[in-house]
C-alpha positions as CSV (number, residue, x, y, z in Angstrom):
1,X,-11.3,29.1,13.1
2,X,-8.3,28.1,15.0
3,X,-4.5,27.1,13.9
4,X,-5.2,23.6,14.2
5,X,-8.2,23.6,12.0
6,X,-6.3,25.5,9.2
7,X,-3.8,22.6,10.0
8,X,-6.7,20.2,9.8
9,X,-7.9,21.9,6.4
10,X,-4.7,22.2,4.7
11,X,-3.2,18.5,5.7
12,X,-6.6,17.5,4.6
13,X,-6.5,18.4,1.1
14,X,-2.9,17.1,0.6
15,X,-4.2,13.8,1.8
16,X,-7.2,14.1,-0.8
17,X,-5.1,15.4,-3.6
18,X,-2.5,13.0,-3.5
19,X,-5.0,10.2,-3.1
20,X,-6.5,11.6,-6.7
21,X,-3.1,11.0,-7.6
22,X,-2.6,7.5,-6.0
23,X,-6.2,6.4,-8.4
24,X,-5.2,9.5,-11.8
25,X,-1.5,8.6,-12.4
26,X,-0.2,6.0,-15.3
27,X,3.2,5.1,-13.3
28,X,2.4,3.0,-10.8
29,X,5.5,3.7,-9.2
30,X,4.2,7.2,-8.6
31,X,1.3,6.0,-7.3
32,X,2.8,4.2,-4.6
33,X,4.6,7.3,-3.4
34,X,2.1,9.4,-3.8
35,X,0.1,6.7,-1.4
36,X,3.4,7.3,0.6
37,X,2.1,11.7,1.2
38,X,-1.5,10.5,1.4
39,X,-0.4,8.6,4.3
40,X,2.1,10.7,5.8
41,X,-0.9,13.7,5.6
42,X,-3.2,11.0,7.5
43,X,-0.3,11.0,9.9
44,X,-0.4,14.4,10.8
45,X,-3.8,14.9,11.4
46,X,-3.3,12.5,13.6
47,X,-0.7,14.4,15.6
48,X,-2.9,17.5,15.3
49,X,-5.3,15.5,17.0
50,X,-3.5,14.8,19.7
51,X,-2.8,11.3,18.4
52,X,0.5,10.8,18.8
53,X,0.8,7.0,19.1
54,X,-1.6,6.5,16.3
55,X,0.1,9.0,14.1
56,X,3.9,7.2,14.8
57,X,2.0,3.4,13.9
58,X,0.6,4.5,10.9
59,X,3.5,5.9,10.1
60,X,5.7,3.1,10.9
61,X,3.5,0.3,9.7
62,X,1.3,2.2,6.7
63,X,4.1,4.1,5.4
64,X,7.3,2.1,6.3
65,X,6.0,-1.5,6.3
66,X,3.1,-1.9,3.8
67,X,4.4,1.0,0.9
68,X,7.5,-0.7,1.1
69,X,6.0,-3.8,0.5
70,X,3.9,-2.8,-2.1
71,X,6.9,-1.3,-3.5
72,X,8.8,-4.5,-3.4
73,X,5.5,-5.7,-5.0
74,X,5.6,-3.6,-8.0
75,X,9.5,-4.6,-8.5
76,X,9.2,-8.4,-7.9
77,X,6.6,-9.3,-10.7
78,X,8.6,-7.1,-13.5
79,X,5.9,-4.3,-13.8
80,X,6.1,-1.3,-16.1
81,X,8.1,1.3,-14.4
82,X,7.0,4.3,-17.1
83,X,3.6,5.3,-18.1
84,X,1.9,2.4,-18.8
85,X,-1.4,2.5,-21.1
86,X,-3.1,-0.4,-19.3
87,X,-3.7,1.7,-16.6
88,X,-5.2,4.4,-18.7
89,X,-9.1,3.4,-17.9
90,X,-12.0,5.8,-18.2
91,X,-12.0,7.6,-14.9
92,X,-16.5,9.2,-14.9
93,X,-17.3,6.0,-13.4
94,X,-15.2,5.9,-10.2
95,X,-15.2,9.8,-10.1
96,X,-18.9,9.4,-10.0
97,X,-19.4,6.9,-7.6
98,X,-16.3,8.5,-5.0
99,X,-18.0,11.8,-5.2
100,X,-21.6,10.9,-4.5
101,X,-20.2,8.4,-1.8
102,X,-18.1,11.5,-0.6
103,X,-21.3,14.1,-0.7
104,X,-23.5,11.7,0.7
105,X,-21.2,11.4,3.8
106,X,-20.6,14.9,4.1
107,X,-24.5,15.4,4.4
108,X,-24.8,12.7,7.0
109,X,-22.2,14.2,9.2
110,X,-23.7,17.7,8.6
111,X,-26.5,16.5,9.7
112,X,-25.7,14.7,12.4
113,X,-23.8,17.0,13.9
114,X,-24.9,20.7,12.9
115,X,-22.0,22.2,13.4
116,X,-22.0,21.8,16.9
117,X,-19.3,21.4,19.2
118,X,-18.3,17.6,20.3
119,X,-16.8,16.9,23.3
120,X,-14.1,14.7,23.1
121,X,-12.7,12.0,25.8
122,X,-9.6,12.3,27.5
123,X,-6.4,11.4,25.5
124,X,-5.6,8.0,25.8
125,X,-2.6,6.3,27.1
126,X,-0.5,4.1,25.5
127,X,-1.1,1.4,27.6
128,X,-5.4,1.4,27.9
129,X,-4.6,1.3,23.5
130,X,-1.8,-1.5,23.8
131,X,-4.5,-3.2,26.4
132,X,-7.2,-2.8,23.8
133,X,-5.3,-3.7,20.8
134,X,-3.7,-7.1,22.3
135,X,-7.2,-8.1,24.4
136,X,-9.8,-7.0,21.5
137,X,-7.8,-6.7,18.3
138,X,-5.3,-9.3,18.3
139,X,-7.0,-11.8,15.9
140,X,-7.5,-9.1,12.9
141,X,-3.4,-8.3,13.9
142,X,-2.6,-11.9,13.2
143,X,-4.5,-12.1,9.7
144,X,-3.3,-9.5,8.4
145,X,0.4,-10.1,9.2
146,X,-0.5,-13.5,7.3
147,X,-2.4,-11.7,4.1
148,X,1.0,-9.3,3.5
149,X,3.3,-12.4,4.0
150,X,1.0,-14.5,1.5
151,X,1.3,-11.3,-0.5
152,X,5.2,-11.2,-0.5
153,X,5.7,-14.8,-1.4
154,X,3.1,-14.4,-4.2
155,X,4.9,-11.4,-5.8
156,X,8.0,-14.2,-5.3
157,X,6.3,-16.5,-7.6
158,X,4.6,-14.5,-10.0
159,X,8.1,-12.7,-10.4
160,X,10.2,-16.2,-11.1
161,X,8.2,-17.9,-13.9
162,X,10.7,-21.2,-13.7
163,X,8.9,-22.0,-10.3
164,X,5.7,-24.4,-10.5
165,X,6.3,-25.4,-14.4
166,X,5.7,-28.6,-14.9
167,X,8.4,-30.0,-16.7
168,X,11.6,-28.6,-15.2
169,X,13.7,-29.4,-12.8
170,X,15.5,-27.2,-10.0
171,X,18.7,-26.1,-12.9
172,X,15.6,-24.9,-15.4
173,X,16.3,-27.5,-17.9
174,X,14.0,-30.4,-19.2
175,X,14.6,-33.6,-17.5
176,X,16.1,-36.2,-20.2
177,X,18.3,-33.0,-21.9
178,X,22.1,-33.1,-21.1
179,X,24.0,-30.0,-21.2
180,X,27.2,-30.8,-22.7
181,X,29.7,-28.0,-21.1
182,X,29.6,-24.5,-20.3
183,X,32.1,-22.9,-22.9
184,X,30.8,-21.3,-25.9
185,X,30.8,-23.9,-27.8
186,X,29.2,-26.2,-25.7
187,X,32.5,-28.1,-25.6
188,X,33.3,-27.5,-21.9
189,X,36.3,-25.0,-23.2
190,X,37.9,-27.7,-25.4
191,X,39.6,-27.0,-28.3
192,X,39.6,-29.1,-31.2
């Protein structure tokens, strides 16, 4: 067993641990940074694989684009910043089904593979993965930069509940109510 399999092994089960975090903890702002390690872990495999571009995107567009935005999320539409009990759920069911799933691919690979050794390509360049990205992949790029801003303006709306109410107009009072000043005593500051 080599240094970078150790590396492998031990960025591996921070990536798995703090994912059982992301899906275990009652703060969901907790869970977003624990997503936040998860991903950075997923990072550095990357770079242990030799990955370097792929390791610096996700780490600029998983962990500094779409965490943040989930972030933002969480803030926009006013959820619980504690421990909230709505997200206490019984956990058998998706333990069971994320273990079998996960024991069921471990035997497949095993399988598969037999412990043998793979060879791999050569590294790839920047530019054969930009040429591959923006020739094969640009669609998908395009959707999803349109899902996370449909996201964003949803957490907008869901966040201001005075927007889309039928009834109201743009000051937030009912149309055919006059407001009759804006001192205390609704005199406009006159004395009497």
């Amino acid at each position: 067993m080599t240094g970078a399999d150790v590396l492998l092994l031990a960025l591996g089960a921070v990536a798995v641990g703090s994912g059982v975090l992301v899906v275990a903890t009652r703060h969901l702002v907790r869970a977003g940074l624990y997503l936040v390690v998860c991903l950075g872990a997923l990072a550095g495999m990357y770079l242990v694989l030799t990955a370097e571009l792929v390791a610096w995107v996700q780490v600029l567009i998983y962990v500094g684009a779409v965490v943040v935005l989930l972030l933002f999320a969480v803030m926009l539409t006013r959820a619980p910043i504690g421990a909230s009990d709505d997200l206490d759920r019984p956990g058998w069911p998706a333990a069971l089904i994320g273990g079998g799933t996960g024991l069921g691919l471990a035997a497949l690979l095993v399988d598969a593979y037999r412990w043998t050794a793979v060879d791999l390509p050569d590294a790839g360049t920047a530019e054969r993965l930009g040429g591959q990205i923006f020739r094969s992949w640009v669609l998908p790029f395009e959707v999803l930069s349109v899902l996370l801003l449909a996201a964003l303006v949803g957490a907008i709306v869901l966040s201001r509940p005075d927007i889309g109410r039928p009834g109201t107009d743009r000051s937030g009072g009912r149309p055919g109510t006059a407001t009759t000043g804006s001192g205390p005593g609704g005199d406009g500051g006159r004395s009497r």
